[in-house]
C-alpha positions in Angstrom: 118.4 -30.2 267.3 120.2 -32.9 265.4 122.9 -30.2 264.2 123.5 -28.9 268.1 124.3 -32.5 269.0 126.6 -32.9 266.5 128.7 -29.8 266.9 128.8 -30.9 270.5 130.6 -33.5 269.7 132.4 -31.9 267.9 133.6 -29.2 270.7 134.3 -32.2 272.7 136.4 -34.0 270.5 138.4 -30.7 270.2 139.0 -30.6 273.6 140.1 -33.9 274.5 142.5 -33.7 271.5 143.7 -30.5 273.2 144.3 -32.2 276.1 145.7 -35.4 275.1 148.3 -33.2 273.0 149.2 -30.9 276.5 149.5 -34.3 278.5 151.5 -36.0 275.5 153.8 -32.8 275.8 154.1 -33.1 279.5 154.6 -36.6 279.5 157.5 -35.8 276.6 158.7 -32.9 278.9 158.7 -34.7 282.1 160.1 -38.4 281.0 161.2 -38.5 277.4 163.3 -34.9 277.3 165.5 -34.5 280.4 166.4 -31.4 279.0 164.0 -28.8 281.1 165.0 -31.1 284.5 168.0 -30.7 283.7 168.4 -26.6 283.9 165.9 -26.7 286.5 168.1 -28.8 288.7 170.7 -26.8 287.9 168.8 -23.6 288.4 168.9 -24.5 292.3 171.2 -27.5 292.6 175.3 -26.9 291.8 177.3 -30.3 291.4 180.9 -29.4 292.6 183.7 -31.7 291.4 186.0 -32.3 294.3 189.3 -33.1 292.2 191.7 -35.3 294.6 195.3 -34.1 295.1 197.2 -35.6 293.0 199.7 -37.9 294.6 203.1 -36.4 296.0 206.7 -37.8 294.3 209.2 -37.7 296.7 213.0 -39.4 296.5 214.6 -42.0 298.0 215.6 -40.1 301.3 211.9 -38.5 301.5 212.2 -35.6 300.4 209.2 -33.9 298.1 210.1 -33.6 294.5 206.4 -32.7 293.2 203.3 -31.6 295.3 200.1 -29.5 295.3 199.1 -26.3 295.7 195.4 -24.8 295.1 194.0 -22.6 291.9 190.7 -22.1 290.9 188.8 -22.8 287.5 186.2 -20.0 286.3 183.0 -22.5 285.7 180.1 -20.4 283.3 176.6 -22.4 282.6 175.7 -20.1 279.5 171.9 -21.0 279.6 172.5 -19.2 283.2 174.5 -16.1 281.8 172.5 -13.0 281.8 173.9 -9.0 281.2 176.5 -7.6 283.6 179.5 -5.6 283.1 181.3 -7.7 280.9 184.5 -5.0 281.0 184.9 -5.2 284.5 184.1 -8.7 284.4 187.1 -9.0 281.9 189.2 -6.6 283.6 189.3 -8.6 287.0 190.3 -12.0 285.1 193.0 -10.2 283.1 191.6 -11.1 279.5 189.7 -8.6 276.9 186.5 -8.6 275.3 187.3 -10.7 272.2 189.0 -13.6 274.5 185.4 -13.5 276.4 183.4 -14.2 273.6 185.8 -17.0 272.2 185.0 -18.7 276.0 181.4 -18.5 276.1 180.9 -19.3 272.2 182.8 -22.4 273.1 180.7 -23.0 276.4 177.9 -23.0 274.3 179.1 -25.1 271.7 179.9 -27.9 274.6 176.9 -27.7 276.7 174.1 -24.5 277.2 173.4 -26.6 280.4 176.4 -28.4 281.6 178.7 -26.7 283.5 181.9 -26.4 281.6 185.9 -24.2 281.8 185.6 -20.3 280.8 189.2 -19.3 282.9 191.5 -21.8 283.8 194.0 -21.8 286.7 193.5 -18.7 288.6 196.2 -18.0 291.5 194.6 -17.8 295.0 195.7 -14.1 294.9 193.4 -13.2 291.9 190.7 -15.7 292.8 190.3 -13.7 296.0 189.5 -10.5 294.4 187.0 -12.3 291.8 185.6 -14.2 294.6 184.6 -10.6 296.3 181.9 -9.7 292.9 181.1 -13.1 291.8 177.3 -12.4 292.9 177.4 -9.5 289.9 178.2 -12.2 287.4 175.3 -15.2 287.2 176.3 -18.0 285.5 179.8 -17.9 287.0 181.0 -20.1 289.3 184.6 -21.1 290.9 186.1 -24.9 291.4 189.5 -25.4 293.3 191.9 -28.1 291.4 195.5 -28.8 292.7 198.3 -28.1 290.3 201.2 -29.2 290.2 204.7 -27.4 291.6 208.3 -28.4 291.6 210.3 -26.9 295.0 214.1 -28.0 293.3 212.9 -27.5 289.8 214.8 -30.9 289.2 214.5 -34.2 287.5 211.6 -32.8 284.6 212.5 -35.3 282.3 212.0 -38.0 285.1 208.5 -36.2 286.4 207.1 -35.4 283.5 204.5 -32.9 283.6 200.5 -32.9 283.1 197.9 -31.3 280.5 194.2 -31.4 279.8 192.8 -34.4 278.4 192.4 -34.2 274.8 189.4 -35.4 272.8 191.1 -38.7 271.9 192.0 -39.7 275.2 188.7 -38.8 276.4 187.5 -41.2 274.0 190.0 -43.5 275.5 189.3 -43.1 278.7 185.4 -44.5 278.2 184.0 -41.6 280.1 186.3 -41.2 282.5 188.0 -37.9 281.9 185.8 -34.8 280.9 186.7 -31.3 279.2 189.1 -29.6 281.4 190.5 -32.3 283.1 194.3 -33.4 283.4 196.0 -35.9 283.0 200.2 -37.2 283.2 201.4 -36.5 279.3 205.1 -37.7 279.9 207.3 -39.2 282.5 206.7 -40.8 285.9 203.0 -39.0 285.5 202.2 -40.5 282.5 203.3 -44.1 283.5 202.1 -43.8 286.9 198.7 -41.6 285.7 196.0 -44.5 287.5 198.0 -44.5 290.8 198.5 -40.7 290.9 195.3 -39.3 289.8 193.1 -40.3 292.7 189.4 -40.8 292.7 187.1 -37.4 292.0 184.1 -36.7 294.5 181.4 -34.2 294.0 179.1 -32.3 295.9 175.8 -30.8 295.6 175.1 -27.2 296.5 171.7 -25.6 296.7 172.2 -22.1 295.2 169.7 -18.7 294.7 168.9 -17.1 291.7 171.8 -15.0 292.5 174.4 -17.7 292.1 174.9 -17.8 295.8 175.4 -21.1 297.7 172.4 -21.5 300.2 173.3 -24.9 301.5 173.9 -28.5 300.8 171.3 -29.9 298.4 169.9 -33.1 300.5 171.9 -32.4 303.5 174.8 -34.1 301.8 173.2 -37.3 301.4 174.1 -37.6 297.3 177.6 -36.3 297.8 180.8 -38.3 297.0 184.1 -37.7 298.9 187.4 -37.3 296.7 190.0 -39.7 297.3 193.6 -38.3 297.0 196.3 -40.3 294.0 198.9 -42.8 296.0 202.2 -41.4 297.4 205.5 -42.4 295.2 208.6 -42.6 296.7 210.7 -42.6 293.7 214.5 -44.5 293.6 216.4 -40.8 293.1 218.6 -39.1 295.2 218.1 -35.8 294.7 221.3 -34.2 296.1 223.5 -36.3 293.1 220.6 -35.6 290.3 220.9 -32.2 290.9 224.5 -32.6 291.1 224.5 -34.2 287.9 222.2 -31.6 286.5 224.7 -29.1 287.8 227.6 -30.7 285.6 225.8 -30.9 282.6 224.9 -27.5 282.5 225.6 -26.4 278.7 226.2 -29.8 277.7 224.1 -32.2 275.9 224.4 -35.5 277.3 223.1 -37.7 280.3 223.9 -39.7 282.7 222.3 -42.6 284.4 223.3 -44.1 287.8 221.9 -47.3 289.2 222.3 -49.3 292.5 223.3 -52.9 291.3 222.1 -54.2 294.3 218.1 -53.7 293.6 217.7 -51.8 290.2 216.9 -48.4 291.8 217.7 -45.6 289.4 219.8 -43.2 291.6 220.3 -40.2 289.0 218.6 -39.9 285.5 220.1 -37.1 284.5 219.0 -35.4 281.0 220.8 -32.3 279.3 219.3 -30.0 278.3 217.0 -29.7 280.8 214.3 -27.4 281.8 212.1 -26.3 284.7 209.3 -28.1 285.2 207.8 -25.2 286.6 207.2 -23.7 283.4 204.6 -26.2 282.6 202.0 -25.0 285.2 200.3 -21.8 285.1 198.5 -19.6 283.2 201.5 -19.2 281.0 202.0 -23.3 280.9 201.0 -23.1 276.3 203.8 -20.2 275.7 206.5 -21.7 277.9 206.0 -25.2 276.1 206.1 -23.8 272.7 209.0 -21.8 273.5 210.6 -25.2 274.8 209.5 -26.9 271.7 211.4 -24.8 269.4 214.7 -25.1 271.3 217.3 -26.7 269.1 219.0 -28.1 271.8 215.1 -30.4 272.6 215.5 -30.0 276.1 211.4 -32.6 276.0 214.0 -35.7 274.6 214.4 -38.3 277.1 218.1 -38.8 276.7 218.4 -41.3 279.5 216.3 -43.9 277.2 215.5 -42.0 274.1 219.1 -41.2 272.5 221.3 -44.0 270.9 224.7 -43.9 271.2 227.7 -46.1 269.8 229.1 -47.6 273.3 233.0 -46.8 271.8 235.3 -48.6 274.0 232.9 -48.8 276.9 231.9 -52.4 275.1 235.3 -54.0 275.7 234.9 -55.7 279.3 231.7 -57.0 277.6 233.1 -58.7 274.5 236.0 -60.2 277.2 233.3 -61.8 279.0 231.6 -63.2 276.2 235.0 -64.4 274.7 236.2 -65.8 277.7 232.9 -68.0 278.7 233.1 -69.4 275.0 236.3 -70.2 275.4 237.7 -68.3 272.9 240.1 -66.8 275.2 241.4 -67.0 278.7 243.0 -64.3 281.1 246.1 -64.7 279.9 245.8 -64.9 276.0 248.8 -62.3 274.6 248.3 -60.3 271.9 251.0 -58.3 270.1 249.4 -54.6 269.5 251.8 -52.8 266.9 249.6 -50.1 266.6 246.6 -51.3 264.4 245.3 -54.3 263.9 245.1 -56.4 260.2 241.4 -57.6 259.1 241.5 -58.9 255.8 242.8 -55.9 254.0 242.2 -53.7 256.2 244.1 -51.9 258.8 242.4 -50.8 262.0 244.9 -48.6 264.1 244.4 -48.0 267.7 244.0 -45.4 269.3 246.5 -42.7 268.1 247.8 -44.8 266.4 249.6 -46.4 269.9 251.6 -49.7 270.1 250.3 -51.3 273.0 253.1 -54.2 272.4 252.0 -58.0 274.2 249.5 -57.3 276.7 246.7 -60.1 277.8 243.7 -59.3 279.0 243.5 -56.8 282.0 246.2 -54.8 280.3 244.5 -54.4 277.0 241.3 -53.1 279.3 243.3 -50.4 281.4 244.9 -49.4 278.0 242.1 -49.9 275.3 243.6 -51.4 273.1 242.2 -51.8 270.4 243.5 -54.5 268.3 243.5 -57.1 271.3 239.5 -56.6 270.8 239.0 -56.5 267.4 241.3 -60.2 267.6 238.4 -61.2 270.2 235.7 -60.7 268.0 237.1 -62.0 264.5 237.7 -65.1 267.2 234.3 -65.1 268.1 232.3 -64.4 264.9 234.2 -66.6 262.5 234.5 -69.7 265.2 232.3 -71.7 263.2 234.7 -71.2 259.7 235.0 -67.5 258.0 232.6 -69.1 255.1 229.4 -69.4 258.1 229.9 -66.2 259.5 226.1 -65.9 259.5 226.0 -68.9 262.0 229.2 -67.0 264.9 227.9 -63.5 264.3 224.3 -64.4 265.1 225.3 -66.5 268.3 227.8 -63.5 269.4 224.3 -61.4 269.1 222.5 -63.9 271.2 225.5 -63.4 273.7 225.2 -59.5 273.7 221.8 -59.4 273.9 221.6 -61.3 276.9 223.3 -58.2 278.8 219.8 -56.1 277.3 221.3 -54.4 274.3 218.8 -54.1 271.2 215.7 -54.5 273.8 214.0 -52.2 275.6 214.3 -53.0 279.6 210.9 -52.2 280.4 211.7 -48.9 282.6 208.6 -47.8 284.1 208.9 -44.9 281.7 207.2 -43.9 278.4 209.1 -44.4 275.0 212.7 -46.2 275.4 214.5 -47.0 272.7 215.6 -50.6 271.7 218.6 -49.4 270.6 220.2 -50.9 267.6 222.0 -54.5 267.6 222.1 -55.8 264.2 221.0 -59.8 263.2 223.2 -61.0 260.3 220.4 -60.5 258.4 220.7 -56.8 258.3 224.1 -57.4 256.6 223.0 -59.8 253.7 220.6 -56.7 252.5 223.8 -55.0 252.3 226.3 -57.2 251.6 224.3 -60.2 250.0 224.2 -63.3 251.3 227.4 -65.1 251.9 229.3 -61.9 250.6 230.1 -60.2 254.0 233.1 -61.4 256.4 233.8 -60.5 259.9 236.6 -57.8 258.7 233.5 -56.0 257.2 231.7 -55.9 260.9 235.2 -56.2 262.5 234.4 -52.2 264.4 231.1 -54.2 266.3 233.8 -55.3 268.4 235.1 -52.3 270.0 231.8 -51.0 270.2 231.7 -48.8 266.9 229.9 -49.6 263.7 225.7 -50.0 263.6 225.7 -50.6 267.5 223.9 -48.4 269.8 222.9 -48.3 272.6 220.9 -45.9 275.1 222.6 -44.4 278.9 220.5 -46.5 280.5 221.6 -49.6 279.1 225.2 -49.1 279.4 224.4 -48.3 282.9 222.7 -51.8 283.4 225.7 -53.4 282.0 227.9 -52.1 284.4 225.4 -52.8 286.9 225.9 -56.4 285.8 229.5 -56.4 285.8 229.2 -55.3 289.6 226.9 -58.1 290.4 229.2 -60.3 288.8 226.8 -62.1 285.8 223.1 -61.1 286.7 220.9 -57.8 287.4 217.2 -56.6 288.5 215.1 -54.2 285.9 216.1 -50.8 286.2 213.1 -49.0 287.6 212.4 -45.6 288.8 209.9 -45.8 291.5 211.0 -47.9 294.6 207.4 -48.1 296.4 203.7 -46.8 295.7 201.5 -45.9 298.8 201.7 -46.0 302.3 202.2 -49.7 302.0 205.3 -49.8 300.1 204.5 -51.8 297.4 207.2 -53.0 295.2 206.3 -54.8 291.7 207.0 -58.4 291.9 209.5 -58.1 288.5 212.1 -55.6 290.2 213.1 -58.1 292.4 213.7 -60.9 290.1 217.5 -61.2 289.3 217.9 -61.9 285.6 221.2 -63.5 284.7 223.2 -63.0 281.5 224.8 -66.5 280.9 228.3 -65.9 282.1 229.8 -67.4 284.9 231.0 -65.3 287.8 234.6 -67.0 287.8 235.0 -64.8 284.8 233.9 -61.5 285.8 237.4 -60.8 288.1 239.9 -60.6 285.0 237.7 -57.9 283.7 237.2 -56.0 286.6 240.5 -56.3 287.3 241.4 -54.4 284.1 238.7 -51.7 284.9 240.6 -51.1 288.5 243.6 -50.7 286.1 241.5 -48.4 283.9 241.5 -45.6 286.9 244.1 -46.4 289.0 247.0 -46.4 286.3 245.2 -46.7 283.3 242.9 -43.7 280.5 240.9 -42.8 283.6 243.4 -42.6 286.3 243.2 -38.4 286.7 239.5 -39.1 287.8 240.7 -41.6 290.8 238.1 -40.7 294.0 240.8 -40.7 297.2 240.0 -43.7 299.1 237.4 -45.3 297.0 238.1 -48.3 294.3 236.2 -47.2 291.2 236.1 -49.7 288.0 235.5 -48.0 285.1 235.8 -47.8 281.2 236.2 -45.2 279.4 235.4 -44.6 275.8 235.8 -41.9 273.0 233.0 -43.1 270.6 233.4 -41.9 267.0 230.8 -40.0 265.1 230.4 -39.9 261.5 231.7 -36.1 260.1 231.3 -34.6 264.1 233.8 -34.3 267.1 233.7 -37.9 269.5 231.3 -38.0 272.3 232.8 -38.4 275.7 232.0 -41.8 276.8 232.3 -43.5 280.2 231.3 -46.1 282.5 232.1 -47.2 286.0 231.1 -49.1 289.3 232.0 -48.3 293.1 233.9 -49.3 295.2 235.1 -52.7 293.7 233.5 -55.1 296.5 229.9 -54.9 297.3 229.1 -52.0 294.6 226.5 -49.2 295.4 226.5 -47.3 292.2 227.2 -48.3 288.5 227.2 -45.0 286.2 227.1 -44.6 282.6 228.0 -40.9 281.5 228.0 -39.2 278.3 228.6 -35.8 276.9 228.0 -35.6 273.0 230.6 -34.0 270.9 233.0 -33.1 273.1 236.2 -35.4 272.5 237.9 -37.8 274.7 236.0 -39.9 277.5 238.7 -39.6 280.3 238.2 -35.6 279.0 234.8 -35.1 280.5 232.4 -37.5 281.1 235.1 -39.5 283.5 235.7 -36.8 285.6 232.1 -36.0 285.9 231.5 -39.5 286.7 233.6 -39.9 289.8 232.3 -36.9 291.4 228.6 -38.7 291.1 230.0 -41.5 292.3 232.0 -40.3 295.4 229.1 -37.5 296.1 227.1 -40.7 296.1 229.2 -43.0 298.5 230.8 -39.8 301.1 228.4 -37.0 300.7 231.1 -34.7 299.9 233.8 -34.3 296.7 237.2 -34.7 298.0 240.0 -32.1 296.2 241.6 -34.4 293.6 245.5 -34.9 293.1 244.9 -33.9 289.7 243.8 -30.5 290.5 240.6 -31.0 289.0 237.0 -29.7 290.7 233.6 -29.9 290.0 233.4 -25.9 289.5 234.9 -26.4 286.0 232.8 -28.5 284.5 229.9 -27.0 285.7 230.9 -23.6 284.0 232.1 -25.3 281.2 229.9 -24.9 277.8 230.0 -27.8 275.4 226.8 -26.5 273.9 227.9 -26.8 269.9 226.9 -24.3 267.7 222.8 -24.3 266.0 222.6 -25.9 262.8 219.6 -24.8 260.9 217.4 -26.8 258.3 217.1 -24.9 255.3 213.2 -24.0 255.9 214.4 -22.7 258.8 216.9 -21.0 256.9 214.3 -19.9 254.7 212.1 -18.7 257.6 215.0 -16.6 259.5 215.7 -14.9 256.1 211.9 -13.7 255.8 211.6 -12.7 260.0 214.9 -10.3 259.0 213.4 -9.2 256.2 210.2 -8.4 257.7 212.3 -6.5 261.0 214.3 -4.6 258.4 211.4 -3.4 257.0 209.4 -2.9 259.9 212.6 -0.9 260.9 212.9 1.2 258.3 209.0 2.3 258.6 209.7 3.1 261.8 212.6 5.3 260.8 210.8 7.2 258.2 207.9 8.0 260.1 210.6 9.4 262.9 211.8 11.4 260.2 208.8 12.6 258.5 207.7 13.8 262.1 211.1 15.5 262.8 211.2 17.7 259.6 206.8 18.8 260.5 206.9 22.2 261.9 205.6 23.0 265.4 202.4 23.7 265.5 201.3 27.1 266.4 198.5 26.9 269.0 196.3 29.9 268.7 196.9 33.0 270.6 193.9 34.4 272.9 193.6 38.3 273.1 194.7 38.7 276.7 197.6 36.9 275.7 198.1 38.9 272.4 198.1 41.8 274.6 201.5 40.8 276.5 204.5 41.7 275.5 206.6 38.8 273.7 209.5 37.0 275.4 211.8 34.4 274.2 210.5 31.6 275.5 206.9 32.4 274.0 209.1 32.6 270.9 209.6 28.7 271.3 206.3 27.6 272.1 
């Protein structure tokens, strides 16, 4: 009796440990693991990211430069995934068998339960046959996401384009951005990615085991509406920046126009240039590697990436400097007998030409070179030619003042400082105390270690035109329906010369077109001031160099042109500037008394021949070598099937039976 009680107990204690364990796993299954609620929410419930539209660009006059339009994301759940046709299935996306399995092992490797890409960026053409079988495919669903498109194909460097986020700037992002989303990589997207993107919404769809939508989970109540990105209406005018684009066809160069009156970027032209088109799409990876391995890197920014020396664009500059310190005045003469004599060395001018006395305005319109390089020794050794550290540094301070050597904050990705020496620089060369201004004498006409980007020769002239100040260059002119404009682009930032000074050198830059190196790019009825400027480059042919403002009184447009490697300035970039600028001021391009039109220097190709690294060398050699001997193959398995002999297909009895003709003979 004793031993039945016992394995009573016994019994019992198995069961409630039974049971304890099958609650513990319930309670585990239930509140610890969200794993199983998880696919069974998802089983009937489908959340649906609503991705915004991205926020249109459009140019100063209103018109669109980037919108929307719709494609559609494949979405696979593999948990959900169960047999169908997988060839068909393949055949209506347009991908094979092996691509398939690459998609869902990498579903499964991000989620067996979240929802993640298998097929991105379907057009609306192809999602509409897909859309009629999707029931045959569980686990399959569609998502709609704007992409971006282009209507003038202009202005890429300026836009930029978009990408998927990539696990870094996920990381980044603290959440925000999942696999498969995009986001601005370069340009106006990039900087402008917070204003642009919007604000995602989702919805929640109640769906059958069939994958098909049965209604809105909750009657809507948990769903989230998307919020579109802000509107831009960006400072370009898109009739000159595809004007310019059209003149620097086959050219590498770029120009940059600005309004002096506000800091609006009119043009930001960048050559070579691309379609941004070719960075949406299913074909987005091949057309960007193509565009990678270009020589001519039509993805550099030119506009704020590339350095140039200014050449003889920097003369007005050092004048103005000169003439505020006192160093000179308007009518200073300097005798030009065709070089000029620093220390022992002699500095000619420009082919060599004797410019004879001219003060200031004269030695502007004719660039001479001598009366500049007198300017600067002036300047640089005006505390004794022993303490040259002492003027060359305070002629820096000077010139940085009009932004060279410091970025001016564009509201774009990666500008360049540019390079403007400290005196520093030169006692790691030179030593201390063992350098004199003859040794930097070719900083004065704009030669030497200066450089400087388009955009900041642009702003200079855009300072000249406002007559000793300027606002921050800046590329977008309002955000939103509201027109906001950032408080700093309306802030005037003066350069520490006074305006009294500013006439003598424009005068000079009238004198520059009207009579002067530029005068066979003179716009009919329009006073341009310009400068032009032949800048030399070490062991390669000068790049084209000019500068100018219109018309002389109350400016609308300074311009900074350059074409690399293609000789003189008045040559190219002057003409090339005045039809920017008059396009700009008339609408129209007047015929020229010097016969020459726009036509010919948008045919004209400046392009300069590849040069190859020698890996690349190295890598050409082996791509011949490998078409040779593909080739060759080719050509002996051509022969070797030329010199088989026909086969003779057998002859049936009724046929044996015929009498033989010719052709049979053939067969």
């Amino acid at each position: 009796m004793n031993s039945f009680f016992e394995r009573r107990y016994i019994v019992a204690g198995i069961f409630i440990a039974f049971i304890l364990l099958l609650l513990g796993r319930l309670f585990y299954i239930q509140v610890v693991d969200d794993r199983y609620a998880l696919y069974a929410s998802q089983n009937v419930v489908r959340k649906m990211i609503q991705y915004p539209a991205r926020g249109p660009i459009l140019d100063r006059n209103g018109k669109i430069m980037v919108q929307n339009e719709p494609v559609y994301d494949i979405m696979v759940i593999p948990k959900q995934v169960t047999a169908f046709d997988t060839a068909e299935f393949c055949k209506l996306l347009g991908i094979d068998k092996e691509g398939y399995d690459k998609r869902i092992i990498k579903a499964r490797k991000y989620s067996p339960y979240r929802a993640s890409v298998f097929e991105k960026q379907l057009s609306a053409q192809l999602y509409a046959s897909f859309q009629e079988r999707l029931s045959e495919f569980p686990g399959f669903f569609p998502q709609q996401r704007p992409v971006r498109t282009y209507p003038d194909s202009a202005a890429a460097q300026f836009l930029g384009y978009i990408g998927e986020v990539t696990d870094p700037i996920i990381k980044r992002s603290g959440g925000y951005y999942s696999p498969g989303d995009y986001i601005g990589i370069t340009g106006v997207e990039k900087s402008y990615e917070t204003v642009l993107r919007g604000q995602r919404g989702v919805q929640n769809w109640m769906v059958d085991s069939r994958n098909v939508r049965k209604g809105t989970y909750a009657n809507g109540v948990f769903d989230t509406s998307a919020v579109a990105g802000e509107r831009l209406v960006s400072s370009l005018d898109m009739n000159i920046q595809k004007l310019g684009e059209a003149l620097m066809r086959n050219k590498i160069g770029s120009i940059v126009a600005i309004e002096p009156s506000t800091g609006e970027i009119l043009a930001f032209v960048s050559s070579p240039t691309y379609d941004p088109n070719l960075l949406v799409g299913k074909e987005r990876g091949n057309n960007a590697a193509k565009l990678y391995k270009d020589p001519y890197k039509p993805f550099f920014t030119r506009p704020v990436q590339a350095l140039y020396p200014p050449g003889s664009s920097f003369k007005p500059l050092s004048a103005l400097i000169a003439m505020q310190e006192g160093m000179i005045t308007p009518q200073t003469v300097y005798v030009c007998p065709g070089y000029y004599q620093a220390g022992n060395r002699r500095i000619p001018c420009f082919h060599h030409e004797v410019h004879g006395a001219v003060a200031l305005s004269q030695a502007i319109a004719h660039s001479c070179n001598g009366y500049f390089n007198m300017v600067f020794e002036k300047l640089v050794n005006r505390f004794g030619a022993r303490n040259v550290d002492a003027g060359y540094n305070a002629w820096r301070d000077k010139v940085a003042k009009f932004g060279l050597g410091s970025r001016l904050d564009l509201d774009l990705p990666s500008e360049s400082r540019g390079l403007l020496p400290k005196a520093e620089y030169y006692d790691k060369i030179y030593k201390k105390g063992g350098w004199r201004s003859s040794a930097v004498i070719s900083l004065g006409i704009g030669q030497g270690e200066l450089s400087a980007t388009p955009l900041q020769l642009a702003n200079i002239e855009a300072i000249i035109a406002n007559r000793g100040f300027y606002y921050k260059p800046h590329l977008i002119k309002s955000i939103g329906d509201k027109q906001v404009i950032k408080h700093e682009y309306t802030v005037r930032n003066y350069v520490g010369v006074d305006s009294q000074y500013f006439r003598p050198a424009i005068d000079g830059m009238q004198q520059v077109v009207d009579v002067g190196t530029a005068n066979g790019s003179k716009i009919p009825g329009i006073i341009m001031c310009g400068k032009t400027g032949t800048a030399q480059v070490k062991n390669q042919l000068d790049n084209s160099v000019f500068v100018a403002f219109a018309p002389r009184d109350n400016p609308k447009i300074a311009i900074a042109v350059i074409v690399e490697k293609s000789g003189q300035g008045a040559t190219w970039a002057a003409p090339i500037a005045s039809f920017m600028v008059e396009k700009y001021l008339t609408g129209k391009i007047s015929t020229r008394s010097s016969g020459i039109n726009p036509e010919y220097y948008m045919n004209a190709n400046l392009l300069p021949p590849v040069v190859l690294t020698s890996s690349e060398k190295r890598q050409l050699h082996l791509d011949s070598l490998k078409k040779a001997q593909a080739d060759s193959v080719a050509k002996l398995k051509l022969k070797a099937a030329s010199n088989t002999p026909p086969r003779k297909e057998p002859v049936s009895k009724p046929t044996a039976m015929l009498p033989k003709r010719k052709d049979d003979e053939l067969q």
